[in-house]
mmCIF file of the N, C-alpha and C atoms, coordinates in Angstrom:
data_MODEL
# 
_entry.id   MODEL 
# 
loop_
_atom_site.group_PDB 
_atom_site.id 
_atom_site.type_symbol 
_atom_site.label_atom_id 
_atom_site.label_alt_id 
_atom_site.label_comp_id 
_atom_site.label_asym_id 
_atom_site.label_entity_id 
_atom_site.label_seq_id 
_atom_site.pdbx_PDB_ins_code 
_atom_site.Cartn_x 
_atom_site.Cartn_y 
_atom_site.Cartn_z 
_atom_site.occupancy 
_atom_site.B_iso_or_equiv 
_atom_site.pdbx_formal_charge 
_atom_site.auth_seq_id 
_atom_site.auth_comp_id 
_atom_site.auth_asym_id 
_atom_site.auth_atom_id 
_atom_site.pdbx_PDB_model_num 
ATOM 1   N N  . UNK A 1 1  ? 111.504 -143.915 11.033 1.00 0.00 ? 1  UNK A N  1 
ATOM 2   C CA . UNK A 1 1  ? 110.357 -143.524 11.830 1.00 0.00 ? 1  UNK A CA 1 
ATOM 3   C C  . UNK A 1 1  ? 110.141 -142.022 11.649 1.00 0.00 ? 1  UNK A C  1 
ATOM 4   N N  . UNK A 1 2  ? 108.976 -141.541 11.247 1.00 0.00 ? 2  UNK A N  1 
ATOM 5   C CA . UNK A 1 2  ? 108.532 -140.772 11.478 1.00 0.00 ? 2  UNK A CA 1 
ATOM 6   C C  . UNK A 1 2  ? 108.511 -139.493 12.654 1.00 0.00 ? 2  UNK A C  1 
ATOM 7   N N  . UNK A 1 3  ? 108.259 -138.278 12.478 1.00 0.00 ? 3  UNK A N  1 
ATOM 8   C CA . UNK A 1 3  ? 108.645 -137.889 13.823 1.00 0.00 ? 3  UNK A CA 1 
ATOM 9   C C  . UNK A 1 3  ? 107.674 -136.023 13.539 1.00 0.00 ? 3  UNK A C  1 
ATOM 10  N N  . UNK A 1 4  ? 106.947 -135.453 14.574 1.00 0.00 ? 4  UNK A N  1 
ATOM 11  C CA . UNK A 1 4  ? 106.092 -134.575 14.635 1.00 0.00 ? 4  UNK A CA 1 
ATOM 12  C C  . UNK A 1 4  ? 106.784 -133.779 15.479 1.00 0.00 ? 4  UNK A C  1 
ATOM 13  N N  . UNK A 1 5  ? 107.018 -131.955 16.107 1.00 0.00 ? 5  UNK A N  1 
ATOM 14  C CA . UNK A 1 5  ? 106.394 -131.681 17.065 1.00 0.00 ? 5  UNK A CA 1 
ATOM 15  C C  . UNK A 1 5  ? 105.378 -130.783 16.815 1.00 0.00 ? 5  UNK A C  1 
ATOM 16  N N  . UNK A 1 6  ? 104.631 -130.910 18.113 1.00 0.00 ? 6  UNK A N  1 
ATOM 17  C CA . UNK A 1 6  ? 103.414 -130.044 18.793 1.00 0.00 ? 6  UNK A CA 1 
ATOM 18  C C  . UNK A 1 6  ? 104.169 -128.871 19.121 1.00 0.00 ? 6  UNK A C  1 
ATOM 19  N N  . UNK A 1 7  ? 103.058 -127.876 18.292 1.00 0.00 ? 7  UNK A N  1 
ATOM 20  C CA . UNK A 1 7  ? 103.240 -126.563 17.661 1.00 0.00 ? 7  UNK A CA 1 
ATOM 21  C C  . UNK A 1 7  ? 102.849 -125.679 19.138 1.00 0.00 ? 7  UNK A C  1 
ATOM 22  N N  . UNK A 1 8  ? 103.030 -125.105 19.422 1.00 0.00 ? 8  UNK A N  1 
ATOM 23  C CA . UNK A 1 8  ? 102.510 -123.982 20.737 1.00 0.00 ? 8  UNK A CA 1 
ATOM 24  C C  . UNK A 1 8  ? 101.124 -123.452 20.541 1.00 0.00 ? 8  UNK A C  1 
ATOM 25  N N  . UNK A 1 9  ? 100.164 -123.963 18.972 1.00 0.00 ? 9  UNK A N  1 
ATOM 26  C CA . UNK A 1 9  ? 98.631  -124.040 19.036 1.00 0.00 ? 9  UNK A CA 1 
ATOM 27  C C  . UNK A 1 9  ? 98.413  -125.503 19.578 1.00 0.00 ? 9  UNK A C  1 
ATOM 28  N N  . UNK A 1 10 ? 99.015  -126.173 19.958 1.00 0.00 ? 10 UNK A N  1 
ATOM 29  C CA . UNK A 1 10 ? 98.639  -127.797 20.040 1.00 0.00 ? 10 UNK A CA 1 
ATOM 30  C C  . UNK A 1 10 ? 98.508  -128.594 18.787 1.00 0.00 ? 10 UNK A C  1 
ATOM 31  N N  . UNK A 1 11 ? 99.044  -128.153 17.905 1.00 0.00 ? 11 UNK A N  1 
ATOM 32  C CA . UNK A 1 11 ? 98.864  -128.867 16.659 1.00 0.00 ? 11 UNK A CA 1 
ATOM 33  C C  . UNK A 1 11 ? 99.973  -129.494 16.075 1.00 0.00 ? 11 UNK A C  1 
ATOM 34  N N  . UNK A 1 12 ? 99.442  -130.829 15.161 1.00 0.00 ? 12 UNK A N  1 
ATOM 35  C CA . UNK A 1 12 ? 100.829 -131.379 15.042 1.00 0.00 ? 12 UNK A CA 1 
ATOM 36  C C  . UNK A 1 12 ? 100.462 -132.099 13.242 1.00 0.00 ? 12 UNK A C  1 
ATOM 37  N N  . UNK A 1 13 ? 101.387 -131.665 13.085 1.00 0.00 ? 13 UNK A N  1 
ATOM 38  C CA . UNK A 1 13 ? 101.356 -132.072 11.105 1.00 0.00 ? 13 UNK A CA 1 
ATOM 39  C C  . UNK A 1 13 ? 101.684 -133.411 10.839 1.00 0.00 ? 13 UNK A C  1 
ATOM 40  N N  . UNK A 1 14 ? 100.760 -134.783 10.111 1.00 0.00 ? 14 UNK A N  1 
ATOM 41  C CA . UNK A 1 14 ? 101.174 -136.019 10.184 1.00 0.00 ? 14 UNK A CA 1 
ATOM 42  C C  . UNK A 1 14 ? 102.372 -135.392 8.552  1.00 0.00 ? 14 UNK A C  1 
ATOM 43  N N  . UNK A 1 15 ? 103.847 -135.817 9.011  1.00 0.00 ? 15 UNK A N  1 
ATOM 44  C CA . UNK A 1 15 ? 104.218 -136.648 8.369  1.00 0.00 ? 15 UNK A CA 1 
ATOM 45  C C  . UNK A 1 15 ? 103.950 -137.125 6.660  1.00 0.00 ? 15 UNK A C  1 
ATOM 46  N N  . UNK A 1 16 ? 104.703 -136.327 5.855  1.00 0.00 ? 16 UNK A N  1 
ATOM 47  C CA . UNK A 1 16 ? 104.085 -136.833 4.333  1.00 0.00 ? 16 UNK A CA 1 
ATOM 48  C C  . UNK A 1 16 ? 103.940 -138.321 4.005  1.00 0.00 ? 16 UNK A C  1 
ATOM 49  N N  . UNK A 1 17 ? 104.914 -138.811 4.162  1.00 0.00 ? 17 UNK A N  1 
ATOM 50  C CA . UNK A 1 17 ? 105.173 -140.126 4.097  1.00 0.00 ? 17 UNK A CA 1 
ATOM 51  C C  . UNK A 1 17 ? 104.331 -141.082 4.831  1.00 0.00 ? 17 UNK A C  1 
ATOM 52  N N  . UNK A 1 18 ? 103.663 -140.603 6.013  1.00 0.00 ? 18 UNK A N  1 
ATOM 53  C CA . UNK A 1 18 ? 102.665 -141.218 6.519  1.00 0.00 ? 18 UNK A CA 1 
ATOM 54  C C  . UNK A 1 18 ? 101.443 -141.330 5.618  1.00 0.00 ? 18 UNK A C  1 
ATOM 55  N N  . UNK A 1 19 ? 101.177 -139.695 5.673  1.00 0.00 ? 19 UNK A N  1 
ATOM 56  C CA . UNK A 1 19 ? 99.992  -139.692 4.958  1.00 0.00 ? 19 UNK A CA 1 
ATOM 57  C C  . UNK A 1 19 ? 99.850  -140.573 3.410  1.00 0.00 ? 19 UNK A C  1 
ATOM 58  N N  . UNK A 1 20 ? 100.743 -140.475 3.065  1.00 0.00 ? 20 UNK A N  1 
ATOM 59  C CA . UNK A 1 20 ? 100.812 -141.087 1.186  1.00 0.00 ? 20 UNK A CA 1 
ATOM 60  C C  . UNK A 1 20 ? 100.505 -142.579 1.202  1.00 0.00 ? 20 UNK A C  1 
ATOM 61  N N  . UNK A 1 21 ? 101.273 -142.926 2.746  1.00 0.00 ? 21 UNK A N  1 
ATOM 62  C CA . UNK A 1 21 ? 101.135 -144.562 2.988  1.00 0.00 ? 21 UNK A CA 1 
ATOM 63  C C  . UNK A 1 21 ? 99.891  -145.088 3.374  1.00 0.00 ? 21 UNK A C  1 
ATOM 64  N N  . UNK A 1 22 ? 99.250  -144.093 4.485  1.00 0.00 ? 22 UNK A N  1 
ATOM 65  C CA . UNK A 1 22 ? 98.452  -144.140 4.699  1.00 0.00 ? 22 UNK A CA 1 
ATOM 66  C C  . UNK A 1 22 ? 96.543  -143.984 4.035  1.00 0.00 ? 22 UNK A C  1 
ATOM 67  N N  . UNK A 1 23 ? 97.112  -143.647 2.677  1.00 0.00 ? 23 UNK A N  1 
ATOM 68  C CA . UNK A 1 23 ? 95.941  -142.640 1.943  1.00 0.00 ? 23 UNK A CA 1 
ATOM 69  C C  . UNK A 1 23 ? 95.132  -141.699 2.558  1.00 0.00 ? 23 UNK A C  1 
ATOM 70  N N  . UNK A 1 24 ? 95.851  -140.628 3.360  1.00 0.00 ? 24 UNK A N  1 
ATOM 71  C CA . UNK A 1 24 ? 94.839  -140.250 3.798  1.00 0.00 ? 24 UNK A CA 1 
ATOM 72  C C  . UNK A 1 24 ? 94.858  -138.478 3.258  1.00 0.00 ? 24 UNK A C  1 
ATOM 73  N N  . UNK A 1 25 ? 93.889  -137.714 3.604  1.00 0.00 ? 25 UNK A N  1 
ATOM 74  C CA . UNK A 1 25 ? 93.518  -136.862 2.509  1.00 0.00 ? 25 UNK A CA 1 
ATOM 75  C C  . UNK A 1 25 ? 93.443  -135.551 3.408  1.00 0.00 ? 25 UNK A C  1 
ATOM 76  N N  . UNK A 1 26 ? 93.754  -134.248 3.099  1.00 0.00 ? 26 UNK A N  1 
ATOM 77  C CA . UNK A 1 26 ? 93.234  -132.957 3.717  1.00 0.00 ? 26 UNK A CA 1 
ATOM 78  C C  . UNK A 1 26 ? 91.188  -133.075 3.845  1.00 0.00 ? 26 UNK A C  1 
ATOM 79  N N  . UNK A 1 27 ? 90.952  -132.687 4.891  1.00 0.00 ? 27 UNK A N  1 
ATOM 80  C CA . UNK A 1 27 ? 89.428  -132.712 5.140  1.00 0.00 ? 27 UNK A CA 1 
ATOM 81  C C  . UNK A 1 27 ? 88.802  -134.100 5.757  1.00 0.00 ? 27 UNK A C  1 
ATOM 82  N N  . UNK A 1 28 ? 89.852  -135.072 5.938  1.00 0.00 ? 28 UNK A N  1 
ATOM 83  C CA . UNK A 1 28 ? 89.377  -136.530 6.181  1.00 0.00 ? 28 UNK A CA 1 
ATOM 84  C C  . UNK A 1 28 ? 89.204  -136.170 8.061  1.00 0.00 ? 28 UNK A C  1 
ATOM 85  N N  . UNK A 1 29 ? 88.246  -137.115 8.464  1.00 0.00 ? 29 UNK A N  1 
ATOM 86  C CA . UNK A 1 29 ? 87.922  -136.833 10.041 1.00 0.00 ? 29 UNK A CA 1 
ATOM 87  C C  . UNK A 1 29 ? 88.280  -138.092 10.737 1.00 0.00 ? 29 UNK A C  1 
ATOM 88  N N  . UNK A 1 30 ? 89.250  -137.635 11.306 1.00 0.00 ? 30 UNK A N  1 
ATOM 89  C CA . UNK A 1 30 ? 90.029  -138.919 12.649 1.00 0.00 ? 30 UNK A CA 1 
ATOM 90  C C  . UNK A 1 30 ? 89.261  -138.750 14.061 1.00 0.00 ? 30 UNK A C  1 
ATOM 91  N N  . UNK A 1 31 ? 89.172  -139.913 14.534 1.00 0.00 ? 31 UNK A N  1 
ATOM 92  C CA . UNK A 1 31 ? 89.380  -139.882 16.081 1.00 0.00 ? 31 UNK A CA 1 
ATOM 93  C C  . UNK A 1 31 ? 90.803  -140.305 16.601 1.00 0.00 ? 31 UNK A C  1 
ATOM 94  N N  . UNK A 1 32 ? 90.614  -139.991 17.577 1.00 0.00 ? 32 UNK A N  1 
ATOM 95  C CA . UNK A 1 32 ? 91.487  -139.984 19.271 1.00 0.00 ? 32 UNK A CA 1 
ATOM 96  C C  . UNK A 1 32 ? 91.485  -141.192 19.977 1.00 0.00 ? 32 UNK A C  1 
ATOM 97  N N  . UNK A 1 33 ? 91.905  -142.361 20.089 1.00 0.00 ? 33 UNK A N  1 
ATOM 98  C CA . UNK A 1 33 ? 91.236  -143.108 21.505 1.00 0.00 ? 33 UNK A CA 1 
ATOM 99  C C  . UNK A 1 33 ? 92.481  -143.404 21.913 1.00 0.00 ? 33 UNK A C  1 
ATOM 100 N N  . UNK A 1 34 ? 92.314  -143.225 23.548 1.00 0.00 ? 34 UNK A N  1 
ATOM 101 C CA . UNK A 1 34 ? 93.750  -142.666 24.453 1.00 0.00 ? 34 UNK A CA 1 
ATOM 102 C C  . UNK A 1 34 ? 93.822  -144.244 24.691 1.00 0.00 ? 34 UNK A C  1 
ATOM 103 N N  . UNK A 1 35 ? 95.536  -144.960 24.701 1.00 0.00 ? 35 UNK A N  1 
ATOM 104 C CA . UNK A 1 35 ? 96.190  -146.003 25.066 1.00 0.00 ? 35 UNK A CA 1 
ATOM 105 C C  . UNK A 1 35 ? 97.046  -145.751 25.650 1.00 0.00 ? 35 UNK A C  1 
ATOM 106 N N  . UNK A 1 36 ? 97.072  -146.040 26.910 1.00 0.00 ? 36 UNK A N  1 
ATOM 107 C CA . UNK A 1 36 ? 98.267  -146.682 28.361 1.00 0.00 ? 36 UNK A CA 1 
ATOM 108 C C  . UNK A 1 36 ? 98.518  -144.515 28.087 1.00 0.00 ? 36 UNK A C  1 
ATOM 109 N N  . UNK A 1 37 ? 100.157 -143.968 27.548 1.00 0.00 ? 37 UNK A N  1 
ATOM 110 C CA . UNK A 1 37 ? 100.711 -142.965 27.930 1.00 0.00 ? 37 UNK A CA 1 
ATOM 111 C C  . UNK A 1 37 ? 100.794 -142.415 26.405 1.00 0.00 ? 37 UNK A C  1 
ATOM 112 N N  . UNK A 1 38 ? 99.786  -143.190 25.761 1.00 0.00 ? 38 UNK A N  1 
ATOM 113 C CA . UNK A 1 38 ? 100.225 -142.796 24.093 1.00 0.00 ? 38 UNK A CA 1 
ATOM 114 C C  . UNK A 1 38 ? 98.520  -142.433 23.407 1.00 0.00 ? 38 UNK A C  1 
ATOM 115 N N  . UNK A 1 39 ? 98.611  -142.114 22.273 1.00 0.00 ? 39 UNK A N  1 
ATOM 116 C CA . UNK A 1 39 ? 97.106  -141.875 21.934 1.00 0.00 ? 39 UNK A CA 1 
ATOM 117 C C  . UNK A 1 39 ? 96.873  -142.583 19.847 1.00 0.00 ? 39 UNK A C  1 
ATOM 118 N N  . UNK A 1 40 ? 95.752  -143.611 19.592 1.00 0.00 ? 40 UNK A N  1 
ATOM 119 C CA . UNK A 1 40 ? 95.601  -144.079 18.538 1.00 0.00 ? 40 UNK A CA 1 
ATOM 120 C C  . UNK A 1 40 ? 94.914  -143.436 17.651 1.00 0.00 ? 40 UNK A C  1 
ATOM 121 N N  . UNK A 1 41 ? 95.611  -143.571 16.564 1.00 0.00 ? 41 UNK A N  1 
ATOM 122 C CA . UNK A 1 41 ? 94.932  -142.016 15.467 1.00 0.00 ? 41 UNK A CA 1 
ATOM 123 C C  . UNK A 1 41 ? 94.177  -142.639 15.118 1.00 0.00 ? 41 UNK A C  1 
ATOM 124 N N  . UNK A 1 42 ? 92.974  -143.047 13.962 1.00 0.00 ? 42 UNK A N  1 
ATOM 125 C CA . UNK A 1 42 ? 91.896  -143.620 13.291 1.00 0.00 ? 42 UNK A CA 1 
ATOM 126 C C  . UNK A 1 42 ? 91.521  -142.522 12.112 1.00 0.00 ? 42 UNK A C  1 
ATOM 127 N N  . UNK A 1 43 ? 91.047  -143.200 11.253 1.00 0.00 ? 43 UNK A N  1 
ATOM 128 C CA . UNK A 1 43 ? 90.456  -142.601 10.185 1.00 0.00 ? 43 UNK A CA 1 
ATOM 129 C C  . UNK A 1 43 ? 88.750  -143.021 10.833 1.00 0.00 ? 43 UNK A C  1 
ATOM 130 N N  . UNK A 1 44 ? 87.796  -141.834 10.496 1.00 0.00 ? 44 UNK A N  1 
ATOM 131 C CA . UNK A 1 44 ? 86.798  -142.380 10.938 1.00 0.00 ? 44 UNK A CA 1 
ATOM 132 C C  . UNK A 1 44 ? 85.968  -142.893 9.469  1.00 0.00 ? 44 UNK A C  1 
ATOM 133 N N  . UNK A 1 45 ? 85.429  -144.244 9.868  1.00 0.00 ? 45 UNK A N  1 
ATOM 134 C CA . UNK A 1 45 ? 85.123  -144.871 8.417  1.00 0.00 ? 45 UNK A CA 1 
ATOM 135 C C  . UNK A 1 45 ? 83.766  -144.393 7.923  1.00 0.00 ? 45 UNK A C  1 
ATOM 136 N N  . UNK A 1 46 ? 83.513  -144.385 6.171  1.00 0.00 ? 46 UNK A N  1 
ATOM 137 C CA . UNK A 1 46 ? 82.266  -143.532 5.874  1.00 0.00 ? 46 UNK A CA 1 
ATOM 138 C C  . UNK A 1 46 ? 81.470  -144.840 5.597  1.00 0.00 ? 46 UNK A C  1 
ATOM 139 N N  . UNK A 1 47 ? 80.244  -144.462 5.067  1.00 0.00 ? 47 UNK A N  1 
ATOM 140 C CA . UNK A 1 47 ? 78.947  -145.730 4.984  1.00 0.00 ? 47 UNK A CA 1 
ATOM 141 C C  . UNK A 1 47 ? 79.568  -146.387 3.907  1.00 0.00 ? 47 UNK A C  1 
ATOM 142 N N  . UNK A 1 48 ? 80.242  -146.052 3.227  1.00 0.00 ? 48 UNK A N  1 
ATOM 143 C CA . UNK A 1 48 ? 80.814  -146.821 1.880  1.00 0.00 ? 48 UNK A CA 1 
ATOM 144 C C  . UNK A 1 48 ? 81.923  -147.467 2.507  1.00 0.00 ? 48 UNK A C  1 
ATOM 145 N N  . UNK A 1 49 ? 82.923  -147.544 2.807  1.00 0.00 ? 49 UNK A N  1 
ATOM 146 C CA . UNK A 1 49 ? 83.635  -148.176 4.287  1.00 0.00 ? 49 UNK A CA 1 
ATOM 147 C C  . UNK A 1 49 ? 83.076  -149.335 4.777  1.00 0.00 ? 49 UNK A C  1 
ATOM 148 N N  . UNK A 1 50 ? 82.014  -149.035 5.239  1.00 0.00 ? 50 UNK A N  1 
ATOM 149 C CA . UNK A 1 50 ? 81.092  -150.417 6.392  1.00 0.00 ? 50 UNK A CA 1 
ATOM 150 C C  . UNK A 1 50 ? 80.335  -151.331 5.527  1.00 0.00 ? 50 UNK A C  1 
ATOM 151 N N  . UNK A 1 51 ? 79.861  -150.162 4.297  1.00 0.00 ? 51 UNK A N  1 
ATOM 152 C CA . UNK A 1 51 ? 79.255  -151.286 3.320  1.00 0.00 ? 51 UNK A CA 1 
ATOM 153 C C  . UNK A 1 51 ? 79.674  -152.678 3.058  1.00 0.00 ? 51 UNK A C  1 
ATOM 154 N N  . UNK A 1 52 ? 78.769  -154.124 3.775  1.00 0.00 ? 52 UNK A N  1 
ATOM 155 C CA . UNK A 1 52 ? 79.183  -154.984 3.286  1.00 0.00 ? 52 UNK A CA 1 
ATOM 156 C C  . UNK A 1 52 ? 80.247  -155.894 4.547  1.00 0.00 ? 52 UNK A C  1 
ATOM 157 N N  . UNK A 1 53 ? 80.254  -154.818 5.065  1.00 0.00 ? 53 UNK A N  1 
ATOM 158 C CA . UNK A 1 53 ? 81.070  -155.324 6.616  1.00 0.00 ? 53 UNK A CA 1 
ATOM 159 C C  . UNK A 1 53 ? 80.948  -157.184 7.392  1.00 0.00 ? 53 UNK A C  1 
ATOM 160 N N  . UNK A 1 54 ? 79.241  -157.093 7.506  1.00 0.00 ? 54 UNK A N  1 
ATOM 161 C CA . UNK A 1 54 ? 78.825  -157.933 8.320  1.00 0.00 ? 54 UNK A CA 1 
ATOM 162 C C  . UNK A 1 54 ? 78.112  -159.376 7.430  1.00 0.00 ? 54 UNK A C  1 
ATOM 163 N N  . UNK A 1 55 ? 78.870  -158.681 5.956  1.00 0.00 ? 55 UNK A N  1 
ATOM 164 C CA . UNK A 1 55 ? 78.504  -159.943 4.951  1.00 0.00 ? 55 UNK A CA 1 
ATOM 165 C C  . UNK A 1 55 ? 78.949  -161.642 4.973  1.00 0.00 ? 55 UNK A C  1 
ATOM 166 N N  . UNK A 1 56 ? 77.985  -162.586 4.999  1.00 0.00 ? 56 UNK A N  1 
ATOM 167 C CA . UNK A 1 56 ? 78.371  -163.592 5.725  1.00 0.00 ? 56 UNK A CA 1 
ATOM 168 C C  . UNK A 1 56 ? 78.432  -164.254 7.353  1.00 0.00 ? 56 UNK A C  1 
ATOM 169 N N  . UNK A 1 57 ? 77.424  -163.104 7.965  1.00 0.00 ? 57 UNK A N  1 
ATOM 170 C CA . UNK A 1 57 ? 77.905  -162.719 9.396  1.00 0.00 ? 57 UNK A CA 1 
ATOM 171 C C  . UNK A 1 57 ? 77.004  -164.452 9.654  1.00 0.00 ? 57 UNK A C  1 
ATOM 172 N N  . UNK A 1 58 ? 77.027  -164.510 10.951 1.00 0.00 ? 58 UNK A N  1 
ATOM 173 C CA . UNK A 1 58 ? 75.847  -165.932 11.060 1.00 0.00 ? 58 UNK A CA 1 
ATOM 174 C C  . UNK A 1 58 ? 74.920  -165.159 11.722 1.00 0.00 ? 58 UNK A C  1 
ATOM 175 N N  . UNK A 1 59 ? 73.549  -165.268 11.330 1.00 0.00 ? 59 UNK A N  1 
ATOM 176 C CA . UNK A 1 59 ? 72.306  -164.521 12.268 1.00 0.00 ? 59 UNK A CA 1 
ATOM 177 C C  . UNK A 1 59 ? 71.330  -165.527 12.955 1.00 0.00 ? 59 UNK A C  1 
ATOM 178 N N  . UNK A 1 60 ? 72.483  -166.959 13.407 1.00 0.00 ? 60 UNK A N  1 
ATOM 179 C CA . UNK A 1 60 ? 71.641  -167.850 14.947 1.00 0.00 ? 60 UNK A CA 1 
ATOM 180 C C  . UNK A 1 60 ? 72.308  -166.624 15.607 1.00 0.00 ? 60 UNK A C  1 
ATOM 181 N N  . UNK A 1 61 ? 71.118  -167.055 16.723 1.00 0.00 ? 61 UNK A N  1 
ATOM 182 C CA . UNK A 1 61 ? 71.160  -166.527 18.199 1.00 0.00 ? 61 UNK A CA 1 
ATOM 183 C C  . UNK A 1 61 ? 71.179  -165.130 18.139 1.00 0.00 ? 61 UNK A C  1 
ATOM 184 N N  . UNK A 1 62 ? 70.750  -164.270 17.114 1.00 0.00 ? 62 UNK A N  1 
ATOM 185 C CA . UNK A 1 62 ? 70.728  -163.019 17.058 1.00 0.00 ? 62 UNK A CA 1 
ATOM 186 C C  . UNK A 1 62 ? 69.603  -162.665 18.321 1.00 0.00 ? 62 UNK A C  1 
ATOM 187 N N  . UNK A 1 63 ? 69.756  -161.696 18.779 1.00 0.00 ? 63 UNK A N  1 
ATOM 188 C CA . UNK A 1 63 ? 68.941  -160.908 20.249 1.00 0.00 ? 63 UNK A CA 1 
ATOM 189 C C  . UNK A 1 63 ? 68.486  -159.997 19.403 1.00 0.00 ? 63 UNK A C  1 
ATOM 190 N N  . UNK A 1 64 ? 67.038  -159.402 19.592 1.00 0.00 ? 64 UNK A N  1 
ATOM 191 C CA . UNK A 1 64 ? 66.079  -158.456 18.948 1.00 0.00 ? 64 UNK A CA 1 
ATOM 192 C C  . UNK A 1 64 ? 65.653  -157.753 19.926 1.00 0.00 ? 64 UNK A C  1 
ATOM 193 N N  . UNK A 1 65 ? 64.758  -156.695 19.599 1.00 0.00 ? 65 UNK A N  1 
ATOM 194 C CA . UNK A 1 65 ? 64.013  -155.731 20.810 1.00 0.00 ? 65 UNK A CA 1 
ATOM 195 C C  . UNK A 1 65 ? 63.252  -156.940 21.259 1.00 0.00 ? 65 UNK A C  1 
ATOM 196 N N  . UNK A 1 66 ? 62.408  -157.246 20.612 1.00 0.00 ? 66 UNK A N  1 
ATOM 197 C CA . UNK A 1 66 ? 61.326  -158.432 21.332 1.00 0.00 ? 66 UNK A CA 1 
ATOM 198 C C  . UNK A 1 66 ? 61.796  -159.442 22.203 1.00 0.00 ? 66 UNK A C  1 
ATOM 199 N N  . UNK A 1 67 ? 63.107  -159.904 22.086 1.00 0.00 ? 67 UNK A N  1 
ATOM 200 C CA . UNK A 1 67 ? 63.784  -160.756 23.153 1.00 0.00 ? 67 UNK A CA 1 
ATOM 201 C C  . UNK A 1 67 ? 64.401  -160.332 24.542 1.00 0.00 ? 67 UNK A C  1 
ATOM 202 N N  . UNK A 1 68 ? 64.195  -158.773 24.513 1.00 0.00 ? 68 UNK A N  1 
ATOM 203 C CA . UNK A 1 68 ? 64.634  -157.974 25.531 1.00 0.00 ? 68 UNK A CA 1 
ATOM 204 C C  . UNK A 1 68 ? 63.384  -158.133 26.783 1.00 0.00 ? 68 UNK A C  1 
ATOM 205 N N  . UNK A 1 69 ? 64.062  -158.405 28.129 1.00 0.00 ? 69 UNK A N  1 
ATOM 206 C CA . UNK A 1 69 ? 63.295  -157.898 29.595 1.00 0.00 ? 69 UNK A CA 1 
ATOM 207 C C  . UNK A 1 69 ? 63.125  -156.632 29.128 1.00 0.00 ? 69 UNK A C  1 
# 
């Protein structure tokens, strides 16, 4: 396991071995989203990422502006 500390700027260095496993890159942009007493790192995904996401999706019962009160 892996292991960080938080620097007295608040900053904390992932881990080489993370990163290599992880592919992740100097300049890449994460979010934050806070769980129970712990916090989940994320890569935030680019349009090339999502491309293709919802391929196959089923579009019954899709809701539109026009179906909106």
């Amino acid at each position: 396991m892996a292991t960080a500390t938080l620097s007295s700027k608040f900053q904390i260095s992932i881990p080489k071995e993370v990163r290599d496993e992880q592919h992740w890159a100097a300049g890449q942009e994460f979010v934050f989203i806070p769980k129970g007493k712990g916090v989940l790192l994320m890569p935030v995904p680019t349009l090339a990422d999502l491309h293709g996401m919802a391929e196959g999706a089923d579009k019954n019962n899709y809701r539109d502006r026009n179906d909106r009160f």
